[in-house]
C-alpha angles and dihedrals in degrees: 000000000000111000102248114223115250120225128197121198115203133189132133104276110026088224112090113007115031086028087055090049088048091045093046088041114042111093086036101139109253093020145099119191134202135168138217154165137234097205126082093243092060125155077221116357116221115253142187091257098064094044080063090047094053133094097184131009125212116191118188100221141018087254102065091043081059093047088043090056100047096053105032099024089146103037084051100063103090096032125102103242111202126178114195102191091232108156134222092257115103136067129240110304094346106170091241096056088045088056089046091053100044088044098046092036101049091064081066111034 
């Protein structure tokens, strides 16, 4: 069986951005997705467990590449770190965002 590549979408929430990649994204064939925020309120808040689960990480903005690195700096050494530049600006699975995602991800993947 051939090992699957495991994705990990990151923003601040875990609710629009980051939920919308692993949505898109998850049932592609050769890859596993998860989500997941960098902020305490988090629908999931990112750990240190899922930056070890992860292949290759995509952060939505500069800012979460920063928080990630301040918390998980270790874990983070061997890891693909990716920011895509998507803004805060778009709702839960909003068609624009989903362009954005598909356009920005598909360099990578």
């Amino acid at each position: 069986m051939v090992k699957k590549v495991k994705l990990l979408f990151v923003c601040s929430q875990n609710r629009w951005r980051s939920l919308t990649a692993e949505k898109i994204f998850q049932g592609i064939n050769g890859y596993d997705v998860r989500s997941a925020g960098t902020e305490d309120n988090a629908r999931i808040k990112i750990t240190e467990g899922h930056i070890g689960w992860a292949d290759v990480v995509f952060v939505m903005e500069k800012k979460h590449i920063r928080r990630i690195q301040e918390k998980f700096r270790n874990s983070l050494k061997d890891k693909k770190v990716i920011c895509l530049n998507i803004p805060d600006d778009y709702p839960y699975m909003d068609e624009d965002l989903i362009g954005l995602l598909k356009s920005s991800v598909s360099e990578y993947i």
